[in-house]
Backbone as a printed PyTorch tensor [residue, N CA C, xyz], in Angstrom:
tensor([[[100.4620,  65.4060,  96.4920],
         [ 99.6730,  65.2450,  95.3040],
         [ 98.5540,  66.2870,  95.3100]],

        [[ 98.0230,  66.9260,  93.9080],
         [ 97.0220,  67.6730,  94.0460],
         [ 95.8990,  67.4420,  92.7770]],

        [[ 94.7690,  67.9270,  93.3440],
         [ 94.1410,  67.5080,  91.8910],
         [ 92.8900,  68.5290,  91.7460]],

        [[ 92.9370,  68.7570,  90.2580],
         [ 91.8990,  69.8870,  90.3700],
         [ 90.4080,  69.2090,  89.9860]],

        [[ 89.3980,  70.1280,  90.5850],
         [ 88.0830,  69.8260,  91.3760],
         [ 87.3370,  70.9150,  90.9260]],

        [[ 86.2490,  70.4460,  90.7420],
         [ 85.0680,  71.5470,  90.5170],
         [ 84.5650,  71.4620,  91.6980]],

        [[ 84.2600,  72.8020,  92.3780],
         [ 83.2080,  72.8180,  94.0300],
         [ 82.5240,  74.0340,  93.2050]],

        [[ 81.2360,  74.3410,  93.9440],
         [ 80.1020,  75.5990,  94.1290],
         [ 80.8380,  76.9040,  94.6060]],

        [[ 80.5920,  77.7070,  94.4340],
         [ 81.3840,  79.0460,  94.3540],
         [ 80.3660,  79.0720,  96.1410]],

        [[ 79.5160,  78.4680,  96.5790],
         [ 79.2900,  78.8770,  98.2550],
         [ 80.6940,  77.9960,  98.8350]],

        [[ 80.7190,  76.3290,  98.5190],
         [ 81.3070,  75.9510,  99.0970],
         [ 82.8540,  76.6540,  99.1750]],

        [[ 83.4190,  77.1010,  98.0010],
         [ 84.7300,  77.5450,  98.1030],
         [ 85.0450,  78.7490,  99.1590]],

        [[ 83.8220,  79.7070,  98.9160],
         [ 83.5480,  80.5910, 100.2840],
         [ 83.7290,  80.3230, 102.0170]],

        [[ 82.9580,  79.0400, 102.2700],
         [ 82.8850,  78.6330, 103.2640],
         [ 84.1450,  77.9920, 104.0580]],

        [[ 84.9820,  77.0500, 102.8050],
         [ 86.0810,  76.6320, 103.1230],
         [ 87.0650,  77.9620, 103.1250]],

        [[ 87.2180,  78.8740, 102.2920],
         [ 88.1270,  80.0710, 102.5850],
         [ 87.9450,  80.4640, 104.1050]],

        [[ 87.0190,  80.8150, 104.4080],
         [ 86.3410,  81.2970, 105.8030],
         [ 87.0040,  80.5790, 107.1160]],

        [[ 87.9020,  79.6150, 106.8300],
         [ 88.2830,  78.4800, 107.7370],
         [ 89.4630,  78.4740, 107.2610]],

        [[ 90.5460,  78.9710, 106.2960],
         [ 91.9320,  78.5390, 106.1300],
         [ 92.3500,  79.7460, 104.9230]],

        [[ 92.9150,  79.9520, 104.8870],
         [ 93.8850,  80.8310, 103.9400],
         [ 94.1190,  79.8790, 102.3320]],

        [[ 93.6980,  79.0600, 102.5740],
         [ 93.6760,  78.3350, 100.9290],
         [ 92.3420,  77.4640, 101.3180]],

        [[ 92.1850,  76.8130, 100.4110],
         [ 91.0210,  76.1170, 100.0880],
         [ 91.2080,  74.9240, 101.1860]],

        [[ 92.6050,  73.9210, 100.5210],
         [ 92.5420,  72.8230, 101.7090],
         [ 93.1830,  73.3680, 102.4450]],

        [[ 93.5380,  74.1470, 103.3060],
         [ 93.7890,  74.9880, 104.3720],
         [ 92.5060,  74.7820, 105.0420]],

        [[ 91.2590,  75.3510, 104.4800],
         [ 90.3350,  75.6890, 105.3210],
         [ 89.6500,  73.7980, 105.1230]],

        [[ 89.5090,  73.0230, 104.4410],
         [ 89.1130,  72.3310, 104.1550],
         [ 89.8050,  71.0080, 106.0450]],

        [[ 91.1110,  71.2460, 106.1800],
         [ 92.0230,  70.3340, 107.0500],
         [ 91.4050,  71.0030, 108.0710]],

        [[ 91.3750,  72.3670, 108.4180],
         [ 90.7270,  72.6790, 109.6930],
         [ 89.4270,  72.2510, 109.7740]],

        [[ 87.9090,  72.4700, 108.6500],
         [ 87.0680,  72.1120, 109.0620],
         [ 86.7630,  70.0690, 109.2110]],

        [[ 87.9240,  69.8420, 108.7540],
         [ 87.7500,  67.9110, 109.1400],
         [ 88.3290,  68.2210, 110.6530]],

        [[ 89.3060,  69.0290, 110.9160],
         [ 89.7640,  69.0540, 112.9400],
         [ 88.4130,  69.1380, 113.1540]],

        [[ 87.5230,  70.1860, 113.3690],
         [ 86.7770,  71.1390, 113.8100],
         [ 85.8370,  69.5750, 114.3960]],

        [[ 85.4480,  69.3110, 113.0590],
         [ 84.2340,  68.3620, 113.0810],
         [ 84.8940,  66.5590, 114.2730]],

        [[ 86.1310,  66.4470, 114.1000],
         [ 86.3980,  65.6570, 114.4720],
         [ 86.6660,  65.7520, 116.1100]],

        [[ 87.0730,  67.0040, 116.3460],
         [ 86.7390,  67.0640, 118.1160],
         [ 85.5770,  67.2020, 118.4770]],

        [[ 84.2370,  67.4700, 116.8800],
         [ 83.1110,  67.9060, 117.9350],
         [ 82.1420,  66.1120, 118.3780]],

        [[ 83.0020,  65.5550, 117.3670],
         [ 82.2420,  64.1920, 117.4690],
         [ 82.5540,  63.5940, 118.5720]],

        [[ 84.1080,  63.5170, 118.9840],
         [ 85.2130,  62.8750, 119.8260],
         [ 84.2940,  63.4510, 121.5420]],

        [[ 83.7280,  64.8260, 121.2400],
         [ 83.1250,  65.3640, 122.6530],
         [ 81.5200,  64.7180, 123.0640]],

        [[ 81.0500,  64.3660, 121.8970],
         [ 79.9160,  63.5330, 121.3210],
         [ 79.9170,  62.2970, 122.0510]],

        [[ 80.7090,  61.7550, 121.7230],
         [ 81.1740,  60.3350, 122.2590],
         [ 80.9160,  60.2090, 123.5640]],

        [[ 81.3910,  61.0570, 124.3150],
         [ 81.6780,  60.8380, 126.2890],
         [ 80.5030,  60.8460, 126.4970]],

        [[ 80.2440,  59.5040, 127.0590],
         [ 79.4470,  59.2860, 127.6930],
         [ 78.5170,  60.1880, 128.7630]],

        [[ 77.2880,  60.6150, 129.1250],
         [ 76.8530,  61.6290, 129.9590],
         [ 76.8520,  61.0800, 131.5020]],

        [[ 76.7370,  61.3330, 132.6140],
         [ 77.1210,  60.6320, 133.5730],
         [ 75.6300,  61.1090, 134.3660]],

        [[ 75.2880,  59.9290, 135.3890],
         [ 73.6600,  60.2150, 135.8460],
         [ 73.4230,  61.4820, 136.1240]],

        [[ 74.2280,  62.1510, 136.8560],
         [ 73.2790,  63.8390, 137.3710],
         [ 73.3320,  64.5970, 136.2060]],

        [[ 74.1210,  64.5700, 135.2160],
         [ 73.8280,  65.6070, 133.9240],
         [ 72.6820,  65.1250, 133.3650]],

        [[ 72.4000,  63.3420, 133.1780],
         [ 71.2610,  63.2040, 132.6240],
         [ 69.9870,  63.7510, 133.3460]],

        [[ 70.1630,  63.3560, 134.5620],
         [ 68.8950,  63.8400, 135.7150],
         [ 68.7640,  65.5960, 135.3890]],

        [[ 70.0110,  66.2420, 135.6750],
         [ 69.8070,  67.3980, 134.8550],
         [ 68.9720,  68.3260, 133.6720]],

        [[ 69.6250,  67.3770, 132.9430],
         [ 69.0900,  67.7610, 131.4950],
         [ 67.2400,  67.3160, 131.2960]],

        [[ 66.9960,  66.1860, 131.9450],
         [ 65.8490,  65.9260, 131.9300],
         [ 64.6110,  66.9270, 132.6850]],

        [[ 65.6440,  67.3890, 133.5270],
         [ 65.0380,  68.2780, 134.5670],
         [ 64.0980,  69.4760, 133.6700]],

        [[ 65.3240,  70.1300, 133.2110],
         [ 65.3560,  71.2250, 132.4240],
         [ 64.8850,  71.1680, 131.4300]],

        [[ 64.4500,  69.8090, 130.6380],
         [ 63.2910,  69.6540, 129.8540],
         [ 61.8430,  69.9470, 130.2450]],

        [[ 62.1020,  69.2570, 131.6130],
         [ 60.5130,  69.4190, 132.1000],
         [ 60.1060,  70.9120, 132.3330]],

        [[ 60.9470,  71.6820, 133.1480],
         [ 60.7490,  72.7500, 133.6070],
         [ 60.2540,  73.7660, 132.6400]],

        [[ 61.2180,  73.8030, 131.2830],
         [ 60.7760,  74.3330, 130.1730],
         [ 59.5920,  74.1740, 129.5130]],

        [[ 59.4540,  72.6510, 129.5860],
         [ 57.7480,  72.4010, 128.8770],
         [ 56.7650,  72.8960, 129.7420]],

        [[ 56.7660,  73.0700, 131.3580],
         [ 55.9910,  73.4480, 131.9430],
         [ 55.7910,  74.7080, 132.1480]],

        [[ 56.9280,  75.8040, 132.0560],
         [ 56.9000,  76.9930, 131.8350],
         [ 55.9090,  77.4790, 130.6690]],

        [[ 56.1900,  76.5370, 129.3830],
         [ 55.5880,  77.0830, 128.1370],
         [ 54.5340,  76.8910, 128.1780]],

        [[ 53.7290,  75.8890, 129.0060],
         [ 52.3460,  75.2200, 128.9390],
         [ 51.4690,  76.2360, 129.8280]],

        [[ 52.5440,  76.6390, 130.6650],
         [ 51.9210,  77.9810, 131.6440],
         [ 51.8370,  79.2630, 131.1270]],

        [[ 52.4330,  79.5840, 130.4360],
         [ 52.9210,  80.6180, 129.7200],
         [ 51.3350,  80.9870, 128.2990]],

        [[ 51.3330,  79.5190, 127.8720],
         [ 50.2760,  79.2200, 126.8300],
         [ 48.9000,  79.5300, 127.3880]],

        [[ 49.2290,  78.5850, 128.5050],
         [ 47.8110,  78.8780, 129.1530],
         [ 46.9240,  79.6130, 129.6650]]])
C-alpha cells in the first residue's frame, strides 16, 4: 500500500541521505534508531559505572584547575 504525504523539503533531504527512495531511507532510519535504543537498554555493569563516574570527576577537576 502507498499513500501520498506532504513532508518539508529538509525532511525529504534527510530521509534521501539514508536510502535511495524516500521510504528506503525512512526503513533504515527506524533500523538505525532501533539498535541505538536496543544498545541503550543493557544494563551498565559496576566498573563501567565506577568508571564513568571516575571520569566525571577527573574532568570537573581538571576544569576547576584549569579555571583557576
Amino acid at each position: 500500500m502507498s499513500r501520498v504525504v506532504r513532508i518539508a523539503d529538509d525532511a525529504y533531504d534527510l530521509a534521501i541521505a539514508y536510502g535511495s527512495s524516500l521510504s528506503e531511507g525512512i526503513r533504515v532510519m527506524d533500523t538505525l534508531i532501533r539498535e541505538l535504543r536496543k544498545r541503550n537498554e543493557m544494563p551498565f555493569d559496576q566498573k563501567t559505572i565506577e568508571r564513568m563516574i571516575r571520569s566525571a570527576v577527573r574532568d570537573e577537576i581538571e576544569a576547576a584547575v584549569y579555571r583557576g
